[in-house]
C-alpha positions in Angstrom: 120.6 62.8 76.6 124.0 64.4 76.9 125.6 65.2 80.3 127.8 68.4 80.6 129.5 69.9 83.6 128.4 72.9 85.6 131.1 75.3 87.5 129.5 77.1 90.3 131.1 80.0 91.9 130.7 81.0 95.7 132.8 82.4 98.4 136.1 81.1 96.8 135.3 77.9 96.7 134.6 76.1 93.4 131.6 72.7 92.9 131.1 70.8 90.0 127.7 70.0 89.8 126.3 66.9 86.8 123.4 67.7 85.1 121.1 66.4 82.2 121.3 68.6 78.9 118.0 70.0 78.5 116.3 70.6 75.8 113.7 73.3 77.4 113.2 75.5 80.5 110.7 73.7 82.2 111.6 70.3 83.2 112.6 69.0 85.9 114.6 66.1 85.0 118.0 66.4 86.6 118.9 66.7 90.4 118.5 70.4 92.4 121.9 71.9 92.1 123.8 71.5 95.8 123.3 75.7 96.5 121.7 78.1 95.0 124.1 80.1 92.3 124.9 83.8 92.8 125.7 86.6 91.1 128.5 86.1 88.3 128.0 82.2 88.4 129.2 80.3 85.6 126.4 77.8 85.4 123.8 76.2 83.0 120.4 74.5 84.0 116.7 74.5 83.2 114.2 76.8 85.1 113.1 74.0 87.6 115.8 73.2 90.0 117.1 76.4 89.4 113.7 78.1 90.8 113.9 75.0 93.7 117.2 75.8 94.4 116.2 79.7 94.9 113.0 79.4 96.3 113.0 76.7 98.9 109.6 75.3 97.2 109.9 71.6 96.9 107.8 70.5 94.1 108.6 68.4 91.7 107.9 68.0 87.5 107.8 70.3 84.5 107.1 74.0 85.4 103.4 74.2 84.0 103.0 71.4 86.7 103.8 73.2 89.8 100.6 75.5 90.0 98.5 72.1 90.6 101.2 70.5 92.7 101.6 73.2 95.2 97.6 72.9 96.5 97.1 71.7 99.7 101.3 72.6 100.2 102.0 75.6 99.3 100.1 79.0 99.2 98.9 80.0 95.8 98.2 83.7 95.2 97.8 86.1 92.1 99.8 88.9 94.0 104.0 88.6 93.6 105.8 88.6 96.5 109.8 88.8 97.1 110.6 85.3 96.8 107.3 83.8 95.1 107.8 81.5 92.1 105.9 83.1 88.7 104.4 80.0 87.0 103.9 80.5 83.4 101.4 78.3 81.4 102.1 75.1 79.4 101.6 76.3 75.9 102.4 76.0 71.9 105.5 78.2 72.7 106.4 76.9 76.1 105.8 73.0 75.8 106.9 72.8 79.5 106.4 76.0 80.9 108.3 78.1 82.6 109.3 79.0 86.3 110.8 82.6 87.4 111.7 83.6 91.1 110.7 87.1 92.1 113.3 89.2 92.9 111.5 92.5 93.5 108.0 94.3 93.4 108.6 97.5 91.6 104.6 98.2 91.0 101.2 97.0 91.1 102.2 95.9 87.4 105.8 95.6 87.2 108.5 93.0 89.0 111.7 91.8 88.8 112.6 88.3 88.6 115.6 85.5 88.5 114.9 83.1 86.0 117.3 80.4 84.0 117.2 79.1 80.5 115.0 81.9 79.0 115.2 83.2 75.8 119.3 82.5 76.2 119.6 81.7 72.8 123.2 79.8 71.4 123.2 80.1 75.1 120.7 77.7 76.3 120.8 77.0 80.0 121.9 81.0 81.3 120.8 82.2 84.0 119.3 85.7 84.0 119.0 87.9 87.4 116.3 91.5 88.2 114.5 90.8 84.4 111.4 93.0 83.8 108.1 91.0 84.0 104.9 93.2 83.4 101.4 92.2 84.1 99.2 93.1 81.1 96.0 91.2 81.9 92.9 93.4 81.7 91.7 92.3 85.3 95.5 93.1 87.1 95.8 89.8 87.9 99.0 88.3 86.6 97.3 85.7 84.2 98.6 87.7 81.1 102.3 88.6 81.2 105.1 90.2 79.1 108.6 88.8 79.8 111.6 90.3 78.9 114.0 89.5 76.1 117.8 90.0 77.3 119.3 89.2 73.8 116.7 91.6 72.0 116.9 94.1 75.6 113.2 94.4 74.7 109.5 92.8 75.8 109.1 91.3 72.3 105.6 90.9 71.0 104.4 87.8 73.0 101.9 88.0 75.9 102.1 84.8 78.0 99.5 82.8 79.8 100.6 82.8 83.7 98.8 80.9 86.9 100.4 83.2 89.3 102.9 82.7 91.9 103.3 80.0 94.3 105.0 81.4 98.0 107.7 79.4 99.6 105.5 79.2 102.7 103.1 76.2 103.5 99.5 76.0 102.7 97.4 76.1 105.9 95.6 73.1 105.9 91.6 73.3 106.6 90.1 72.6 109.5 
């Protein structure tokens, strides 16, 4: 596995971050950048420490791993909230999964989310900021999702399997 340089942009001042190449979106297998990149950052990284990074929510391994890892630490929920990590499902397509931060509720079926390394194409690694997300399950509950495609600007055809959103606040524990 390959190492390349990241260039992070903020306030003037410019970090060099070293990360693993990845080969998909989902794993965790390099270091949480030192900040969280903003808007017009030149950066590359996988879903995982970029969602860590954003969200506050420590959990480590591959994205379809966090929705088990954050009982009993985190507070699950099938509602997104500003800030809440999406947690899409391990499947055929998505061998690791996939982690988005929510940016912004726009309806009952519709949000907004910062994501890296989806669907970037030659440009593997990108980060991607306010993408449409709808919910298309038949119960509105987030567990059937269409995600959208910046190099197409369009949903595709794919529904994805979803867990639901994990919120960067602790779990209570019972008593």
């Amino acid at each position: 596995m390959g190492v390349f340089t990241v260039t992070i942009h903020r306030r003037g001042w410019l970090g060099l971050v070293a990360l693993s190449a990845l080969a998909g979106c989902g794993t965790s297998r390099v270091p949480a950048p030192s900040g969280v990149p903003g808007p017009g950052a030149d950066v590359q990284m996988s879903c995982v420490p970029y969602a860590r990074a954003r969200s506050g929510i420590e959990l480590r391994g591959d994205a379809w791993q966090w929705w088990d890892a954050a009982v009993g630490r985190y507070t699950r929920a099938r509602r997104p909230e500003p800030g809440s990590v999406l947690v899409m499902a391990r499947t055929s397509r998505l061998p690791t999964g996939h982690l988005a931060v929510v940016s912004r509720v726009v309806s009952a079926r519709e949000i907004r989310v910062d994501h890296a390394n989806w669907a970037s194409g030659t440009a593997r690694g990108r980060i991607a900021q306010d993408q449409p997300v709808l919910d298309v399950s038949p119960g509105n509950d987030w567990t059937r999702i269409r995600v959208w495609y910046p190099r197409i600007n369009d949903y595709g055809n794919t529904v994805f399997a979803a867990h639901g959103f994990i919120l960067p606040r602790m779990a209570f524990a019972a008593r």
